[in-house]
LODREN-240010 format. One record per residue: x, y, z of N, C-alpha, C, O in turn. Coordinates in steps of 0.1 Angstrom, whole numbers, padded with zeros to 4 digits, always signed. Layout:
# LODREN-240010
XYZXYZXYZXYZ...
This chain:
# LODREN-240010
-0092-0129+0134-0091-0140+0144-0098-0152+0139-0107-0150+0131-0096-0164+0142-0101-0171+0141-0103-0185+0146-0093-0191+0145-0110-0192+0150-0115-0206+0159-0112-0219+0153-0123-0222+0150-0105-0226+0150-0108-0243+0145-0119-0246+0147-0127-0242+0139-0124-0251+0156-0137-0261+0158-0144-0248+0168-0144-0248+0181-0151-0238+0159-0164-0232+0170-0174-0241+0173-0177-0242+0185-0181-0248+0165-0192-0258+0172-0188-0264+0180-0195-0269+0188-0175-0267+0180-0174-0280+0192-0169-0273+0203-0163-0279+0212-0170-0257+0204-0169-0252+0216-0178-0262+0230-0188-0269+0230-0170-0256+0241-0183-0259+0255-0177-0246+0261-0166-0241+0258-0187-0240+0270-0183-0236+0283-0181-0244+0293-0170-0241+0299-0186-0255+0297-0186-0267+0309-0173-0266+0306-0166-0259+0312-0169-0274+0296-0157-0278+0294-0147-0268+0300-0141-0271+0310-0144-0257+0295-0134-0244+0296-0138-0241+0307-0132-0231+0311-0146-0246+0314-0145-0239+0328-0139-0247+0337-0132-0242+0346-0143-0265+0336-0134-0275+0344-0118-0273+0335-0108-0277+0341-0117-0269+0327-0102-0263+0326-0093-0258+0332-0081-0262+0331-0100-0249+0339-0099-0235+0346-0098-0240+0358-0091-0234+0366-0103-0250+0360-0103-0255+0373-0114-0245+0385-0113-0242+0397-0127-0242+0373-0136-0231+0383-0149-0237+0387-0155-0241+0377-0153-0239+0398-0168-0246+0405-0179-0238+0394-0184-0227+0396-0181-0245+0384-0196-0243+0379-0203-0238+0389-0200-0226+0390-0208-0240+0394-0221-0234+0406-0220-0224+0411-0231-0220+0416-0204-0215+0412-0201-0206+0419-0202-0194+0406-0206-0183+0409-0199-0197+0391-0201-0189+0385-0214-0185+0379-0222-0194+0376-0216-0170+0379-0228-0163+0375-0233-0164+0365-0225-0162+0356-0245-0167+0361-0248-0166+0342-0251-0151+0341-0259-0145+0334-0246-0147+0346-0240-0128+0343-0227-0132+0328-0226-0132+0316-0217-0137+0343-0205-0143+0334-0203-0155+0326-0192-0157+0321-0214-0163+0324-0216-0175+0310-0223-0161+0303-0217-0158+0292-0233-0153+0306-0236-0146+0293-0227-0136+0281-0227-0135+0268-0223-0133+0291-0212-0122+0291-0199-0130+0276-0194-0126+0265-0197-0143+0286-0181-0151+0277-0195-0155+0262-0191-0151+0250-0206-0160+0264-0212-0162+0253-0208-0151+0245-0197-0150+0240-0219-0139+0244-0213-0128+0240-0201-0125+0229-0201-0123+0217-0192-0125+0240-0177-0123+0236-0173-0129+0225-0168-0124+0216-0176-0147+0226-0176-0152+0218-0184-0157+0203-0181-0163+0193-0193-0153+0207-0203-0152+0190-0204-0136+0188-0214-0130+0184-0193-0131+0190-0195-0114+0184-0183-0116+0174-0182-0110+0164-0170-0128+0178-0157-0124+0173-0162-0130+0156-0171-0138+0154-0154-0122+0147-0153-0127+0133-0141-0135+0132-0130-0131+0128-0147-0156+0138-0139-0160+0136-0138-0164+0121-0148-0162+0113-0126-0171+0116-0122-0172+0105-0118-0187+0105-0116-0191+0116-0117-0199+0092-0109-0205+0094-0092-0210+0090-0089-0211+0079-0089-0211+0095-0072-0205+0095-0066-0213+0081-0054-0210+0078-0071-0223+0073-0072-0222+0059-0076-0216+0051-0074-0219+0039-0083-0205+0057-0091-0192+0045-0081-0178+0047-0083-0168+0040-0072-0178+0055-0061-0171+0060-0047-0170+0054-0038-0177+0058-0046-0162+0044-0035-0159+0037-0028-0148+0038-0034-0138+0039-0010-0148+0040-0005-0139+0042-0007-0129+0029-0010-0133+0018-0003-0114+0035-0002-0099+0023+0001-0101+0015-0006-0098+0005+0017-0111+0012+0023-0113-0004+0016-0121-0010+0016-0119-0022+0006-0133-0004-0005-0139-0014-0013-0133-0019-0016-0133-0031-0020-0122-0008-0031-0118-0016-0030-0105-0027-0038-0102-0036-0015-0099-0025-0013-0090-0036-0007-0098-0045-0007-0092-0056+0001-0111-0047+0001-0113-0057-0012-0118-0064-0013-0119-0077-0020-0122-0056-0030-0128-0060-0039-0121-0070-0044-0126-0080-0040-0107-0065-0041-0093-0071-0037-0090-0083-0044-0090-0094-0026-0089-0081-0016-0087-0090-0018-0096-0103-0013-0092-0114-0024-0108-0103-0024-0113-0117-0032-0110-0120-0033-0111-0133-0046-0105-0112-0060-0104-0125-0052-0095-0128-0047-0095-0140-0049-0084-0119-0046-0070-0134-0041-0072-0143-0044-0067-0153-0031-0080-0142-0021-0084-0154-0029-0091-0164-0024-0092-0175-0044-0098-0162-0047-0105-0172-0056-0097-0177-0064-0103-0184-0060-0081-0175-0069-0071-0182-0061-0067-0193-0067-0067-0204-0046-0063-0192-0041-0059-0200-0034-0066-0215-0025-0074-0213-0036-0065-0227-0027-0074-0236-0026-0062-0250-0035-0056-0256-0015-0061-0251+0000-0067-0245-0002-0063-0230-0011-0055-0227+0006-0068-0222+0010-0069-0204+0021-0057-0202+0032-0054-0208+0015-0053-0194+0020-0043-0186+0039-0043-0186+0043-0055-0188+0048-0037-0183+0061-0035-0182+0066-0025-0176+0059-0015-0172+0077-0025-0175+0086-0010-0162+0098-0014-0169+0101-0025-0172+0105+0003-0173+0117+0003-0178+0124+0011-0175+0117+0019-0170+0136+0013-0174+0143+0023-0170+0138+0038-0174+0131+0039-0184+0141+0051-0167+0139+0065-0172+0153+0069-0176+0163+0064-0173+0150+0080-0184+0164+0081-0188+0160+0101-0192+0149+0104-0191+0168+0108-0196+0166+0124-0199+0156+0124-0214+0149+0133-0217+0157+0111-0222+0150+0116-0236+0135+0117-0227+0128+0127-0228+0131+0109-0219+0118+0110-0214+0111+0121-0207+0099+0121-0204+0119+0131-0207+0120+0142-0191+0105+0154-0204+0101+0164-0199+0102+0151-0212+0092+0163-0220+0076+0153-0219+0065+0158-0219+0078+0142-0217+0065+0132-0217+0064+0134-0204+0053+0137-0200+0076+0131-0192+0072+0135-0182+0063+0144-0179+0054+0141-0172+0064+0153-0183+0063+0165-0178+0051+0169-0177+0046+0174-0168+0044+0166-0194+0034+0163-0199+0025+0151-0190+0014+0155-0188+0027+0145-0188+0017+0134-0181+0019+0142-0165+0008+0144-0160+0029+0147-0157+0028+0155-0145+0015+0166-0145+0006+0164-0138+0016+0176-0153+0011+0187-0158-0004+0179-0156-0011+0184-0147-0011+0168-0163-0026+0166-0164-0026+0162-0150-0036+0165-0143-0015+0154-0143-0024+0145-0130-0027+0157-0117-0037+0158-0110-0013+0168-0115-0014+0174-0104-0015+0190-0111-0012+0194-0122-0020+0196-0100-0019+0211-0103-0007+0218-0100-0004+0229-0105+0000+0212-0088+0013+0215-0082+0021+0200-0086+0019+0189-0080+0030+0201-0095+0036+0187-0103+0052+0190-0100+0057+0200-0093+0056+0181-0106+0072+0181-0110+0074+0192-0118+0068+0193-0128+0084+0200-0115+0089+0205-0129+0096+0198-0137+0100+0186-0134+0099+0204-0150+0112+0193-0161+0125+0196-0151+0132+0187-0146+0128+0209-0148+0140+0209-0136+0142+0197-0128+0151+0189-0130+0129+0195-0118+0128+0186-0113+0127+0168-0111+0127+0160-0101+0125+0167-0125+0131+0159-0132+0145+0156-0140+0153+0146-0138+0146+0163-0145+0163+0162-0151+0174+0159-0137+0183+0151-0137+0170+0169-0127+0178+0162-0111+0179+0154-0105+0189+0149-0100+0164+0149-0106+0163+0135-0103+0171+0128-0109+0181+0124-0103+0169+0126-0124+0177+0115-0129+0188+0117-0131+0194+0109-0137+0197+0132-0125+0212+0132-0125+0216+0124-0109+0224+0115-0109+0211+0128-0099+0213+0121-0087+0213+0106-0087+0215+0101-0076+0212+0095-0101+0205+0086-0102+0196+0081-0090+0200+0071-0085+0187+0085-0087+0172+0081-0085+0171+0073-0090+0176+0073-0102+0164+0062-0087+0161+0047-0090+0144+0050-0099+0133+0052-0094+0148+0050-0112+0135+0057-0119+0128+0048-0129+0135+0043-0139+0114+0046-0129+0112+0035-0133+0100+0039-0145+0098+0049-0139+0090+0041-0158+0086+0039-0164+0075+0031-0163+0078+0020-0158+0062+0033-0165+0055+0018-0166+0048+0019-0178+0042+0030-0181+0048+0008-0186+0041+0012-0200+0030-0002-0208+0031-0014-0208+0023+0004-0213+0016-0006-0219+0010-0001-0231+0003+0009-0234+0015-0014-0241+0010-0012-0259+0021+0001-0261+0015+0010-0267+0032+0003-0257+0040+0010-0263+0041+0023-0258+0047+0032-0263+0033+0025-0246+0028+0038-0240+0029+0037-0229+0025+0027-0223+0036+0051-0222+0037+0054-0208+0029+0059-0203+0022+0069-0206+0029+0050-0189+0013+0055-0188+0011+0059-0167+0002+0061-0159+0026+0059-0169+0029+0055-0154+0041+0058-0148+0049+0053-0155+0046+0066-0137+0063+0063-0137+0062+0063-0122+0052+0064-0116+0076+0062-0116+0079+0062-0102+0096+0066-0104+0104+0064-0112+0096+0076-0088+0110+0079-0088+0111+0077-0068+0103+0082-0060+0124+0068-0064+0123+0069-0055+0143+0068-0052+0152+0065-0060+0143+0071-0037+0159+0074-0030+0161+0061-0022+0152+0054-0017+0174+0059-0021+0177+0046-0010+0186+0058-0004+0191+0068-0009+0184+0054+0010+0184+0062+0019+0198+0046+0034+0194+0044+0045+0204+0042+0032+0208+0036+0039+0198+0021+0032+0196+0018+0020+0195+0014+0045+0185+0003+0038+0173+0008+0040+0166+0001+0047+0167+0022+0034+0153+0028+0034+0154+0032+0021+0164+0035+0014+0140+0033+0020+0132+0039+0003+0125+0050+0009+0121+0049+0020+0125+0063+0000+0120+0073+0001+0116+0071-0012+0123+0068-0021+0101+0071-0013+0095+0073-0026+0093+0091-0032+0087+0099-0025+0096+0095-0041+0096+0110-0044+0085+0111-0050+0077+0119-0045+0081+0103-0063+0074+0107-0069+0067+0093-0079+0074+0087-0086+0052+0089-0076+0044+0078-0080+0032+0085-0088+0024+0093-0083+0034+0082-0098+0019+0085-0108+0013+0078-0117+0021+0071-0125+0004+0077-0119-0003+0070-0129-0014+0084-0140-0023+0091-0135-0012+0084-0149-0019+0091-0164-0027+0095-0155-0031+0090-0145-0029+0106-0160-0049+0111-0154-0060+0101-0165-0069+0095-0161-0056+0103-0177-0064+0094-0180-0063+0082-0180-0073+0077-0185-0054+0074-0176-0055+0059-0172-0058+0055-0159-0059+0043-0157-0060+0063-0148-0063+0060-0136-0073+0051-0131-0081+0050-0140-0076+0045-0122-0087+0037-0117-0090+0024-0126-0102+0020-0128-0080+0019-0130-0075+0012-0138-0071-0006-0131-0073-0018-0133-0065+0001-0121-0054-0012-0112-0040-0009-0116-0030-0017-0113-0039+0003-0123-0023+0004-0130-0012+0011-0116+0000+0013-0118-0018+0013-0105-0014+0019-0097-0009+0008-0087+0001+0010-0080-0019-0003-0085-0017-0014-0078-0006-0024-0084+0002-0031-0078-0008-0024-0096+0005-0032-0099+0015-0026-0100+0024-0034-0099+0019-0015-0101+0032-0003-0103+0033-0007-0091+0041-0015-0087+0023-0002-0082+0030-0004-0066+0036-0017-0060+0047-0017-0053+0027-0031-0064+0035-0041-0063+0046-0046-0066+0053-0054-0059+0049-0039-0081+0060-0039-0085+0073-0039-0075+0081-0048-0071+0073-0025-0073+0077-0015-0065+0085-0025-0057+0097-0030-0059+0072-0030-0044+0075-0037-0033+0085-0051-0038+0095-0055-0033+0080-0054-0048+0088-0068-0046+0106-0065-0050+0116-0071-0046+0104-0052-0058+0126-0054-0062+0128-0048-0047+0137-0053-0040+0120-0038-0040+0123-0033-0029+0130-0042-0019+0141-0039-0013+0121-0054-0019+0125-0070-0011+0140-0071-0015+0151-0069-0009+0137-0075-0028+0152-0078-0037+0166-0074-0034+0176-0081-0032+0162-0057-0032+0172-0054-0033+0173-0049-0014+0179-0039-0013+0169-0054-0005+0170-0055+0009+0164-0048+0018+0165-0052+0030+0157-0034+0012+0155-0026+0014+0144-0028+0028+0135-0036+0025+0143-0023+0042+0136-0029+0054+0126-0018+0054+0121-0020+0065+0120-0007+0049+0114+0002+0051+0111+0010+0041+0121+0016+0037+0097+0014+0035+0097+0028+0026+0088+0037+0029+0078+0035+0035+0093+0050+0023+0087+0063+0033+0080+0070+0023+0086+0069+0012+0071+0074+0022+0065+0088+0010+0058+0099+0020+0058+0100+0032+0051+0109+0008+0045+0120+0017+0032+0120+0006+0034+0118-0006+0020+0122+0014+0010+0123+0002-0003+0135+0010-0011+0134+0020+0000+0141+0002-0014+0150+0005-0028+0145+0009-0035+0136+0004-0032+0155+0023-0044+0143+0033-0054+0146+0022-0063+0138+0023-0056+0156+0012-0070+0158+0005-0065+0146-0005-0070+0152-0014-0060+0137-0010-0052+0130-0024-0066+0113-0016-0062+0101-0015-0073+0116-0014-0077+0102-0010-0076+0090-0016-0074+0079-0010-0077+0092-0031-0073+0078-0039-0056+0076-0039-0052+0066-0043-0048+0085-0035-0036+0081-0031-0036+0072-0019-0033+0060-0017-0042+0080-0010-0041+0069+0006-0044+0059+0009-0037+0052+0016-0058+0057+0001-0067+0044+0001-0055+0036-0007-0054+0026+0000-0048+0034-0016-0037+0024-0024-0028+0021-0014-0026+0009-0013-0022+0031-0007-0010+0029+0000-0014+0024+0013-0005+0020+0020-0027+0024+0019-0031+0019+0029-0036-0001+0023-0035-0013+0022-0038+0004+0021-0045-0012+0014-0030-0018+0012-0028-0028+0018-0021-0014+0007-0008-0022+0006+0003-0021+0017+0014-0026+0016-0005-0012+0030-0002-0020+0041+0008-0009+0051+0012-0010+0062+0009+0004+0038+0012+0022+0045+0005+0022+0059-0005+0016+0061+0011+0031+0068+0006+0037+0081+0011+0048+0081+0023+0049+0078+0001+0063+0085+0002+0074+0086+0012+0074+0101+0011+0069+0112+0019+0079+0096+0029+0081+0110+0036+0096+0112+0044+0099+0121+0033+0103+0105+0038+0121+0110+0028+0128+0101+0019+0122+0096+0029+0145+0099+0026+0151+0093+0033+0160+0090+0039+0165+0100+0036+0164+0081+0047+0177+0076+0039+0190+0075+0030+0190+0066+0041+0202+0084+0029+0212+0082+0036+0223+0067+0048+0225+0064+0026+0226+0064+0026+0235+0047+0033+0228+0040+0041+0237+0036+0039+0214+0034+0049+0209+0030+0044+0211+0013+0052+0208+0004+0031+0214+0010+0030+0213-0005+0022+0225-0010+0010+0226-0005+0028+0235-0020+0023+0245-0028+0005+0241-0031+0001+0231-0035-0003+0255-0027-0015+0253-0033-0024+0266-0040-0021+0277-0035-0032+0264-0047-0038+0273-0049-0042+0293-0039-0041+0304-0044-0045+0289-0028-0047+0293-0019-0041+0298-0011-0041+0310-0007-0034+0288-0007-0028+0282+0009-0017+0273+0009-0018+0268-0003-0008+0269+0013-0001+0254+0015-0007+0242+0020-0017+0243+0026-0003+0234+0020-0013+0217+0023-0003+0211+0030+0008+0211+0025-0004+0205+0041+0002+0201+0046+0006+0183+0043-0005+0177+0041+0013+0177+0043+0018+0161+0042+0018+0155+0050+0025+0159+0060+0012+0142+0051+0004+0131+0059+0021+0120+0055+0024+0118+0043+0025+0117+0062+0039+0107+0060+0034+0098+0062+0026+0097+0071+0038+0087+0049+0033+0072+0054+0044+0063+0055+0054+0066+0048+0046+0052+0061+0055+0041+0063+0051+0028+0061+0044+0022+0069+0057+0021+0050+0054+0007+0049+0065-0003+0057+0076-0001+0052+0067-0012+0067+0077-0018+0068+0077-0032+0059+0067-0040+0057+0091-0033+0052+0095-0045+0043+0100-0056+0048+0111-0053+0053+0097-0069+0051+0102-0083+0057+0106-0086+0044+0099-0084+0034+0122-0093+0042+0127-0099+0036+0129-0110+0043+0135-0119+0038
């Protein structure tokens, strides 16, 4: 929230506004509106930038960590053994190569992210009507915590725009916190849960559904 001119607030003033007898009101209730008002974190509405500024805004430092600059390419079946291999280090319960080769026969919308000649990153997701179902987002175990995840994901969002898409859906494990924390920050809201929906050690784990909505 935010105020234009808080110093040049009054109460007097906002109260002959109001059209209310000063004299009849309590300094209960001036203390009370005081209060209210030096607790809010106002802002000023020039320091106020919409989501797509500030991730693109984002979006270029990372781009200027990396040289050569980051890229997304098509997936295709020669890839499906590197997959597999980069699946295998990030999760304990991953993709199979099955589950890959299907994907990319269904054409799934499958994307690559690579840098200095190396993959280091991929995404597979479904159009669903004008919805995105994200299947599968990863980043290297060893390149993680990087920003490579933030810009993949930006990516993501902007052809999403492009190509009209009003909504995208994923499922991510509630123990996966550096999953959530990304997809929350880019604006995800937990909106179901899927009970036992993922293979574990143990037990089954249940899936926390998140939903971004897309304005084109």
């Amino acid at each position: 929230m935010f105020c234009p001119n808080l110093s040049d607030f009054s109460f007097v003033e906002l109260l002959r506004e109001l059209n209310l007898n000063i004299d009849r009101v309590s300094l209960s209730v001036l203390a009370m509106l005081y209060q209210l008002i030096m607790k809010r974190n106002w802002r000023n509405p020039q320091e106020i930038h919409p989501l797509y500024v500030k991730n693109k805004v984002a979006q270029s430092s990372i781009e200027r960590k990396f040289d050569p600059p980051l890229t997304l390419r098509d997936l295709s079946e020669r890839d499906v053994p590197l997959l597999k291999q980069i699946e295998e280090k990030a999760y304990d319960f991953g993709w199979s190569e099955g589950n890959f080769v299907d994907a990319l026969n269904e054409n799934y919308i499958a994307k690559a992210l690579i840098n200095n000649s190396v993959m280091v990153g991929y995404y597979f997701w479904q159009k669903v009507l004008d919805e995105c179902h994200l299947l599968n987002f990863t980043i290297a175990s060893e390149r993680q915590r990087e920003g490579l995840g933030n810009w993949m994901l930006s990516q993501l969002l902007v052809s999403l725009r492009t190509k009209g898409i009003t909504a995208i859906y994923l499922e991510v494990r509630p123990s996966n916190d550096t999953a959530i924390s990304l997809y929350s920050k880019f604006g995800f809201s937990i909106i179901g849960r899927r009970k036992n929906y993922y293979p574990g050690k143990e037990s089954r784990e249940d899936a926390l559904v998140m939903k971004r909505t897309i304005l084109t």
